[in-house]
N, C-alpha and C positions, 0 to 999 in steps of 0.2 A: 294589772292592778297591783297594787301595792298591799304588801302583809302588815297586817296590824302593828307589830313591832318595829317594822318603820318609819309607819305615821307618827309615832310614839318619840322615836329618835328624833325625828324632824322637829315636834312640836318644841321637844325640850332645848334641843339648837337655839330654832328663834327665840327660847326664854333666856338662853344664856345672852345672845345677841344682844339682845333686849337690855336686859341686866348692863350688860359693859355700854353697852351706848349712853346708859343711864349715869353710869358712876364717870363715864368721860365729858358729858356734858354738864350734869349735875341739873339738867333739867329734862320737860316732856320735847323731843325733838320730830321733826317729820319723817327722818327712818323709824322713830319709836311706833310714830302713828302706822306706817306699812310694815312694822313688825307685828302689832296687832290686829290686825286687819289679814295676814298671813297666819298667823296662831287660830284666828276665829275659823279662818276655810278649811285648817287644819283639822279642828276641833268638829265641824260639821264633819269632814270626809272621815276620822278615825267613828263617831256616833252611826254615821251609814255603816261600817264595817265592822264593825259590832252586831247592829243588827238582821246586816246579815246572817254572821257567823249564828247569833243567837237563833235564827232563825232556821238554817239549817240543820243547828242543835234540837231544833223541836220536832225537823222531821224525821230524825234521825230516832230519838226515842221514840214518837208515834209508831215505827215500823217496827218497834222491837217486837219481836214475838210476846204473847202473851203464856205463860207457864201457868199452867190449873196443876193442882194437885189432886187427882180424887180419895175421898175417903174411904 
């Protein structure tokens, strides 16, 4: 699986991609349309991988011991 900071790398790729296809044709083109369509899978797989990580971030504090101080 792929580390969060990759998907990141990736998506902003297809933005630049995106971008230059745009200033070359000067309109919306059908690589434009499977450059967004690749940003949107993108965007789902990076939101799954968040919530993961988020997720294992909860288990992780749940386990934390709990410190009582008695008076």
């Amino acid at each position: 699986m792929q580390t969060l900071e990759n998907l990141y790398k990736q998506k902003r790729s297809l933005e630049l991609d995106w971008e230059q296809e745009h200033r070359k044709s000067g309109r919306y083109t059908l690589d434009m349309v499977r450059i967004d369509h690749a940003v949107r899978e993108l965007i789902s797989d990076i939101k799954a991988k968040e919530a993961t990580l988020a997720t294992l971030q909860n288990k992780i504090d749940d386990a934390a011991p709990e410190v009582s101080v008695a008076t």
